[in-house]
C-alpha positions as CSV (number, residue, x, y, z in Angstrom):
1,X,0.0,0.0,0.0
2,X,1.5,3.5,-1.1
3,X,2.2,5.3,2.0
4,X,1.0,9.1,1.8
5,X,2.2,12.1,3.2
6,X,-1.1,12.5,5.0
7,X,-0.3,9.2,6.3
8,X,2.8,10.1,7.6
9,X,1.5,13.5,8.8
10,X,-1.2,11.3,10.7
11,X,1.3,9.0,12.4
12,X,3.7,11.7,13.1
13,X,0.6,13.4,15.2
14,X,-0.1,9.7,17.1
15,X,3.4,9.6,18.0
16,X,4.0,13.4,19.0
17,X,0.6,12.9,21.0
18,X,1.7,10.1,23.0
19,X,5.3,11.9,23.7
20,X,2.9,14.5,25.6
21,X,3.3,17.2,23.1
22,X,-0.4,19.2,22.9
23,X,-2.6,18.3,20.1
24,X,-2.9,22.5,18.8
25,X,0.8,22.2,19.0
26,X,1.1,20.0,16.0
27,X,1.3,21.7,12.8
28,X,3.6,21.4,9.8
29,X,5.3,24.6,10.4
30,X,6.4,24.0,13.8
31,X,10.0,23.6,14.2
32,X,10.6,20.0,16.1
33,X,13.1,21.3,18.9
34,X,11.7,25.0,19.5
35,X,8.1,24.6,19.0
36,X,7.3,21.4,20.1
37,X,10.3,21.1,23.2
38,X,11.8,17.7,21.9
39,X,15.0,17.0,22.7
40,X,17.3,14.0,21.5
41,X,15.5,11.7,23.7
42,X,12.6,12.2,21.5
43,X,13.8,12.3,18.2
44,X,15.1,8.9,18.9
45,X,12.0,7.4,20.0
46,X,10.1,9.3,16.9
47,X,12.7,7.9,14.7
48,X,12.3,4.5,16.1
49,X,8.7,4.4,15.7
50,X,8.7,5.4,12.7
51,X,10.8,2.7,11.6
52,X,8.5,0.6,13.0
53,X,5.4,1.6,11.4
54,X,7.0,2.1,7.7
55,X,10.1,0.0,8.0
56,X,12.5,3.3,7.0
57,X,15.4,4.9,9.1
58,X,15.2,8.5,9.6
59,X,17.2,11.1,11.0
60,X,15.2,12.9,13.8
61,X,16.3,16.7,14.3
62,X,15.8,18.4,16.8
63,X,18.5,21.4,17.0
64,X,18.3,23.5,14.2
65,X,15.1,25.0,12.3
66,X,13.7,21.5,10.5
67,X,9.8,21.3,10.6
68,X,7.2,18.7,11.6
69,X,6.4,19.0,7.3
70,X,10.2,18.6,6.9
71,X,9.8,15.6,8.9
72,X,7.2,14.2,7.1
73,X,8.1,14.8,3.4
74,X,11.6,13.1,4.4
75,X,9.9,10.1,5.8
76,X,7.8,10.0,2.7
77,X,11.3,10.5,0.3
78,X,12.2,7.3,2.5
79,X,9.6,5.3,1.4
80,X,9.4,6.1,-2.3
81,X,13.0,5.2,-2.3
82,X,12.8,1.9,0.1
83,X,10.1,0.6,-2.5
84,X,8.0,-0.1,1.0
């Protein structure tokens, strides 16, 4: 099954909600480490979810200025490319 970026965007708000981070909080524009307070801790545990629910290996950042839509495009790049 072709994995979408609304897909990805959905999961990436499952996992972000169950890391504690508010539900008005998640957007595409907001920057993973500013907005949303995630630290390394959590990118890992993002990044290994993800892995588990689209079998690809992402790097999570959390310093710097990438976006929950970064995020999500790049897991979606990951997928197209995996053939998953």
């Amino acid at each position: 099954m072709e994995q979408t970026e609304g897909d990805v965007q959905q999961a990436l708000a499952e996992i972000l909600s169950e890391l504690g981070v508010e539900q008005e909080a998640i957007d595409d524009s907001a920057v993973l480490g500013a907005d949303l307070e995630l630290d390394s801790t959590d990118a890992v545990e993002i990044g290994l979810e993800l892995k588990r629910r689209f079998s690809v290996s992402v790097k999570v950042q959390v310093k710097g200025s990438e976006t929950l839509g970064d995020l999500a495009k790049l897991v979606v790049e990951e997928i197209q490319q995996s053939g998953a």
